[in-house]
C-alpha positions as CSV (number, residue, x, y, z in Angstrom):
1,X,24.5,34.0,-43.3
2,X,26.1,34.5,-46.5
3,X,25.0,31.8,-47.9
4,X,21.5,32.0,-47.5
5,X,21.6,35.8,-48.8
6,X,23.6,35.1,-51.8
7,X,22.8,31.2,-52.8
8,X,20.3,30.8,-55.8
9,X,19.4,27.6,-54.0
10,X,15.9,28.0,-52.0
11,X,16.2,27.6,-48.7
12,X,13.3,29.2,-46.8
13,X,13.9,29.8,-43.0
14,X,10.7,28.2,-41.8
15,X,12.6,27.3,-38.3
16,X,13.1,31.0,-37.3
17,X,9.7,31.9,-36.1
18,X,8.4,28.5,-35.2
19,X,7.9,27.0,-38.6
20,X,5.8,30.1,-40.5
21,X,6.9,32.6,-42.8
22,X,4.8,35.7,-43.5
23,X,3.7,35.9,-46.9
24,X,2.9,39.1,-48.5
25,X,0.5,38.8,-51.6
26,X,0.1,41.2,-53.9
27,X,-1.9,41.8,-57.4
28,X,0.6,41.3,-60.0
29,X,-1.0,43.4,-62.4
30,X,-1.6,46.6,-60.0
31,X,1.1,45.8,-56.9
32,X,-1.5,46.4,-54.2
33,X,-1.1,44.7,-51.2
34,X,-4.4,42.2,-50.8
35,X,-3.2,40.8,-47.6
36,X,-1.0,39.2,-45.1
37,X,-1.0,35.7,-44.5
38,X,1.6,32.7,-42.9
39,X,2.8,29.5,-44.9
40,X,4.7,26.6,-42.8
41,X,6.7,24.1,-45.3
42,X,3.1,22.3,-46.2
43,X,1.7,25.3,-47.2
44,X,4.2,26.8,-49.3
45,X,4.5,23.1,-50.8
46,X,1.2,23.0,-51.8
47,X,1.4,26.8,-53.1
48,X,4.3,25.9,-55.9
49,X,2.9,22.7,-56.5
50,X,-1.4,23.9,-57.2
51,X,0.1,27.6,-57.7
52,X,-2.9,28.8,-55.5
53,X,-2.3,31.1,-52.7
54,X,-2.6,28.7,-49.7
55,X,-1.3,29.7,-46.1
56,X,-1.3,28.5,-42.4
57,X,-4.2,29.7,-40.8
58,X,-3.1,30.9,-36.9
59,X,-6.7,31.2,-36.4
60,X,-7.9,27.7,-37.2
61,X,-4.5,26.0,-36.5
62,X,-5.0,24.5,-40.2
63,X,-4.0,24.5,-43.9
64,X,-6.1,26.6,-45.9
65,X,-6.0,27.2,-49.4
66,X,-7.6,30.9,-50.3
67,X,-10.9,30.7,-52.0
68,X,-11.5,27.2,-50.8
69,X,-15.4,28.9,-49.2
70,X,-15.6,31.7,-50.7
71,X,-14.3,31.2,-54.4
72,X,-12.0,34.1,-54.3
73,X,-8.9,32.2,-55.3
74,X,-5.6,34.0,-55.9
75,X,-3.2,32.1,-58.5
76,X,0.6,33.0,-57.9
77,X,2.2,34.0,-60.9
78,X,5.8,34.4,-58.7
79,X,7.0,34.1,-55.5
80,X,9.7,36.2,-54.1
81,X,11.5,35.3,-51.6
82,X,13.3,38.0,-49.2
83,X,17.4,38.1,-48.6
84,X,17.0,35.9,-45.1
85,X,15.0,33.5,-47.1
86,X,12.9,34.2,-44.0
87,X,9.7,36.1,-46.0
88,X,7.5,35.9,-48.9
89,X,5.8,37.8,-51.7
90,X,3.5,36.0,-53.6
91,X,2.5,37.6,-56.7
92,X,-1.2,37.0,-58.5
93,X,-4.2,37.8,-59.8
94,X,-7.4,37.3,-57.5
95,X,-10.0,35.1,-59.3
96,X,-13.3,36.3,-57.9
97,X,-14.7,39.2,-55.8
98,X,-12.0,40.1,-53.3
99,X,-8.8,39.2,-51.3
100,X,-10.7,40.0,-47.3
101,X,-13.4,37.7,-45.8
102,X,-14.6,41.3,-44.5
103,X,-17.6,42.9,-46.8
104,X,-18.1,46.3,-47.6
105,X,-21.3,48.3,-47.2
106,X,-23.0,46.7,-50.3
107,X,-22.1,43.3,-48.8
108,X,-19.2,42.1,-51.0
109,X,-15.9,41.3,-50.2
110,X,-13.1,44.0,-50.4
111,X,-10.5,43.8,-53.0
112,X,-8.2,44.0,-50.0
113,X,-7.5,43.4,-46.3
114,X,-6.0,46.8,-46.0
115,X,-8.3,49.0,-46.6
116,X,-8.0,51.7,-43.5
117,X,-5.0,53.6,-42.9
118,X,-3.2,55.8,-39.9
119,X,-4.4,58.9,-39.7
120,X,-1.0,60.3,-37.9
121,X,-2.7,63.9,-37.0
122,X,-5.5,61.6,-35.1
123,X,-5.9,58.3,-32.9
124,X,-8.5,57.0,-35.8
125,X,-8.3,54.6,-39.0
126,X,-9.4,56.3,-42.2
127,X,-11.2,53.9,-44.6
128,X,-9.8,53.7,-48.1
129,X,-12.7,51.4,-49.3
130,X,-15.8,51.7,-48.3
């Protein structure tokens, strides 16, 4: 384990959770959070190699590369990579309206995908963006 905590060599641990990594991206101007998405070996390939945010969709059991429909790319400025090799941050700036394929009230798309958060004196979700 040693080495993978303390090499300089990448070695991302895509084999320890069936092939994906979760990947973390965040504005690299601001350091908000604008989502949570997976990247298998093709993925993060095509990331470092377009430097567009593009991820394993779970959902659709496909590559996708964010923006591809909706316009709202996200260029990665840096990745980090976490001390197991095992998890990813990729750092950008969102080109375009926002990071979620939800919409607010006024129909566009929020800057983030987490926009609620615990309330721990009740059971409900406050919304941060409306």
């Amino acid at each position: 384990m040693k080495e993978i905590e303390e090499t300089r060599t990448l070695k991302p641990q895509f084999e320890k959770r069936g092939g994906l990594l979760p990947v973390i991206v965040q504005d690299a101007q601001t350091g908000k959070v604008l989502m949570l998405g997976y990247a298998n070996q093709e993925a993060f390939e095509k990331t470092v190699e377009t430097q567009k945010a593009t991820f394993f969709s779970t959902s659709r059991n496909a590559l996708w590369t964010k923006g591809e429909t909706s316009g709202d790319y996200i260029n990665v400025s840096s990745i980090w990579v976490d001390c197991d090799q095992d998890a990813l941050i990729y750092e950008g700036q969102l080109l375009g309206e926002g990071a979620c394929h939800t919409k607010n009230k006024e129909g566009k798309a929020r800057s983030s995908c987490f926009y609620r958060v615990y309330d721990f004196t009740s059971p409900d979700l406050t919304k941060t963006e409306e």
